[in-house]
Backbone bond lengths (Angstrom), bond angles and torsions (degrees), N, CA, C in turn:
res aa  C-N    CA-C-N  psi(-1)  N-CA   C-N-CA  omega(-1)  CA-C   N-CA-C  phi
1 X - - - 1.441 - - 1.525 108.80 -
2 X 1.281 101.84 150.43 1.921 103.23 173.56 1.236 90.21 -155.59
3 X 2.012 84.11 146.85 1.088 127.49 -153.27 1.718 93.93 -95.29
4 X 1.855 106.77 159.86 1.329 99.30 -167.59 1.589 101.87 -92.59
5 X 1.199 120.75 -4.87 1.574 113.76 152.81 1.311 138.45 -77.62
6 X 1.210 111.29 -14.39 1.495 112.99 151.52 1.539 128.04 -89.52
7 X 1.392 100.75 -9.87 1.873 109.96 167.63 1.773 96.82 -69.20
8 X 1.188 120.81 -77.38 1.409 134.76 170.58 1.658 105.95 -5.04
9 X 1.662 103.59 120.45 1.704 102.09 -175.93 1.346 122.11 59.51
10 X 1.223 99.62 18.55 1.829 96.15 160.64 1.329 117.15 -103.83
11 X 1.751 112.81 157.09 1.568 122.57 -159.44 1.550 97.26 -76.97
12 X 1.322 122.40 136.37 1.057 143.90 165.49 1.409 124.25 -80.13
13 X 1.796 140.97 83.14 1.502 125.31 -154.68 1.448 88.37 -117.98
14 X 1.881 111.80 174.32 0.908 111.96 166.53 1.473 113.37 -115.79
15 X 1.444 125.40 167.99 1.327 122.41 -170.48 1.625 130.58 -61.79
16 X 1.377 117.76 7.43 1.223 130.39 155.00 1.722 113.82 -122.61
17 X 1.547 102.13 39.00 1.716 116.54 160.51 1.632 100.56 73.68
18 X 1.089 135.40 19.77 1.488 124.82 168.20 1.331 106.01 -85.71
19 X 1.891 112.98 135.30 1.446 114.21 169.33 1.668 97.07 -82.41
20 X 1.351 94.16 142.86 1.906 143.73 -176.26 1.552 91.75 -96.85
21 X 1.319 134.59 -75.72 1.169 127.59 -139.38 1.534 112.24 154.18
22 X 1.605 117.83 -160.37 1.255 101.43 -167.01 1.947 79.86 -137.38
23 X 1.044 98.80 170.29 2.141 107.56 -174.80 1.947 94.37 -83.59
24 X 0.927 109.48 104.67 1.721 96.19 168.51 1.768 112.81 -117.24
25 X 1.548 133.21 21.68 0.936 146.83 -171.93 1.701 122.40 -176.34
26 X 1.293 135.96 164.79 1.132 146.19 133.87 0.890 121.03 -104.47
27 X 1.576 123.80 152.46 1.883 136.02 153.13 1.603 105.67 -93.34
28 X 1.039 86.54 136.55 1.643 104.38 167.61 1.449 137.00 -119.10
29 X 1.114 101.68 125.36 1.617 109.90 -154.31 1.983 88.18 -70.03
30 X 1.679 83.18 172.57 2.128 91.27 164.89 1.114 124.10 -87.87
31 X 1.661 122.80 14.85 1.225 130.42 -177.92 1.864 88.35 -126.31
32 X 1.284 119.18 41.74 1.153 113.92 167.83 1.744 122.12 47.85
33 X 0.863 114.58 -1.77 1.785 122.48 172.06 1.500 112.23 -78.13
34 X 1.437 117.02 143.92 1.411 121.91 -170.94 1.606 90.71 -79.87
35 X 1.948 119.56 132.34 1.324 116.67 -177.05 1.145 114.31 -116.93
36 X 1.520 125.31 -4.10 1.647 133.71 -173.84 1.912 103.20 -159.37
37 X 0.624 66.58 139.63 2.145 67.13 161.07 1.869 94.48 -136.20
38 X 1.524 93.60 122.57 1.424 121.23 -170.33 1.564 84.26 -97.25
39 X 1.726 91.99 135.30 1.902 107.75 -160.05 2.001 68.73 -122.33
40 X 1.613 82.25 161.61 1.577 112.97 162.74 1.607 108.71 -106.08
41 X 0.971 117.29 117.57 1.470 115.26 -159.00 1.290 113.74 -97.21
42 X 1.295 126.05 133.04 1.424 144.07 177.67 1.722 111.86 -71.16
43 X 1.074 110.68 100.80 1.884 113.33 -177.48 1.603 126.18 -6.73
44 X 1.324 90.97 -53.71 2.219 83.82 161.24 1.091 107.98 -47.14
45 X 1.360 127.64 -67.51 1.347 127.37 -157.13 1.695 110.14 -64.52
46 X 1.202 101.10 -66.27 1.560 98.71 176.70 1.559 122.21 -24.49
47 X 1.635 100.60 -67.87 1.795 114.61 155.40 1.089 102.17 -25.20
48 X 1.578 130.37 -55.35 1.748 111.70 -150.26 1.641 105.90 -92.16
49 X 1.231 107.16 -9.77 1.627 129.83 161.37 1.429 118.76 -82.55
50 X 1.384 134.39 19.02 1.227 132.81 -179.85 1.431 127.29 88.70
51 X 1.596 107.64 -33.84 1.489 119.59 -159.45 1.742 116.70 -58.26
52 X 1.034 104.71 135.46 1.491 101.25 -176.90 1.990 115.42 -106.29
53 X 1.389 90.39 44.55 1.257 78.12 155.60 2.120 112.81 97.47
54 X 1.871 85.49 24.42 1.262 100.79 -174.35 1.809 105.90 -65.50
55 X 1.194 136.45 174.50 1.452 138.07 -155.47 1.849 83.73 -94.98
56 X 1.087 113.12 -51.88 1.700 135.59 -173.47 0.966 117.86 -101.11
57 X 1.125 161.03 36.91 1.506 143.44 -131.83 1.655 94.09 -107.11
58 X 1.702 100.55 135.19 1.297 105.57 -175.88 1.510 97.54 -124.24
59 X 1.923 110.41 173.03 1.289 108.26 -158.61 1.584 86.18 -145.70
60 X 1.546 123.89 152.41 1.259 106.62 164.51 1.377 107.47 -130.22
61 X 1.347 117.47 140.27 1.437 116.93 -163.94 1.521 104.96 -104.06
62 X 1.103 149.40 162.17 1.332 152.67 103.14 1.389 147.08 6.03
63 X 1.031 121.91 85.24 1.580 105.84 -140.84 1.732 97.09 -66.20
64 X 1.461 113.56 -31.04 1.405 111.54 151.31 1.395 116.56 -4.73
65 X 0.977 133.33 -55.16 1.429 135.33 -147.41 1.552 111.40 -118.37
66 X 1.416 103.87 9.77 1.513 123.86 171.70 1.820 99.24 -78.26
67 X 1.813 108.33 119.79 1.669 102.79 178.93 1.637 77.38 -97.27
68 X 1.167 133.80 -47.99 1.630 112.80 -136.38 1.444 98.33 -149.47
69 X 1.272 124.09 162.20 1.429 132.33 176.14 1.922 123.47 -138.86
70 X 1.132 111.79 96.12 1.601 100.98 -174.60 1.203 117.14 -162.52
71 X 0.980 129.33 -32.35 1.661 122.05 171.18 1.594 95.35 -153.74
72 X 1.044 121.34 7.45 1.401 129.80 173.95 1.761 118.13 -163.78
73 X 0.968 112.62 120.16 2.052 101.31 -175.68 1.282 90.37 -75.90
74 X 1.715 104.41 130.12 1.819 110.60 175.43 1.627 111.89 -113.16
75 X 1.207 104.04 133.72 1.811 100.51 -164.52 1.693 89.22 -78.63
76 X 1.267 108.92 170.76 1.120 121.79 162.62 1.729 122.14 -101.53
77 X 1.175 111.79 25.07 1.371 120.40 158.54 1.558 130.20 -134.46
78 X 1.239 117.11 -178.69 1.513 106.95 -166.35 1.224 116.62 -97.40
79 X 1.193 118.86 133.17 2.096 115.12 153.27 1.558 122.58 17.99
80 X 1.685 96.13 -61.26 1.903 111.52 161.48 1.170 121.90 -57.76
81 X 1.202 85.25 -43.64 1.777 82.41 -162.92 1.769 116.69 -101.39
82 X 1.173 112.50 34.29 1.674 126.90 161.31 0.987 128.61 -66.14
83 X 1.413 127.18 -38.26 1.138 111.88 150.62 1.665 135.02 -57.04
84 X 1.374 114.41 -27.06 1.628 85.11 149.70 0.958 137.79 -105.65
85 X 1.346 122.01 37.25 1.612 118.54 177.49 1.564 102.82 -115.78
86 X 1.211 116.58 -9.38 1.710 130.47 154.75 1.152 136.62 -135.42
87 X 1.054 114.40 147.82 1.610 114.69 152.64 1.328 125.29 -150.43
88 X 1.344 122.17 166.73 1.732 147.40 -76.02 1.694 79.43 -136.14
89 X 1.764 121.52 130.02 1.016 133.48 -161.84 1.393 98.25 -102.10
């Protein structure tokens, strides 16, 4: 199990090693289950999310699309393919 203070400020990569961002939130479903972890997004990403250039631009992902968790949360999709495994808050 993990705790949502040790999720908090962790690196966000994608499954061919691109940094995403860092975890600065969860969504929570009505059955109490964590349903997104809302990333602060690093300018590639944002860009590859539409964003034009917000000061902060945050993204919320799917936890769906969570492959792995350990010294970095690793999505299970690629660099390309971010836009569908999120979108742009």
């Amino acid at each position: 199990m993990v705790s949502l203070k040790s999720l908090l400020g962790k690196e966000v990569i994608t499954y061919d090693g691109v940094y995403v961002g860092e975890v600065v939130d969860v969504e929570i479903s009505e059955d109490w289950r964590v349903a997104k972890l809302i990333v602060r997004l690093e300018r590639d990403a944002a860009k590859a999310l539409g964003s034009r250039l917000a000061l902060r631009p945050r993204g919320a992902v799917d936890v769906s699309k969570v492959k792995g968790l350990g010294d970095y949360v690793t999505l299970s999709v690629s660099f390309s393919e971010l836009k569908e495994a999120a979108e742009l808050l």
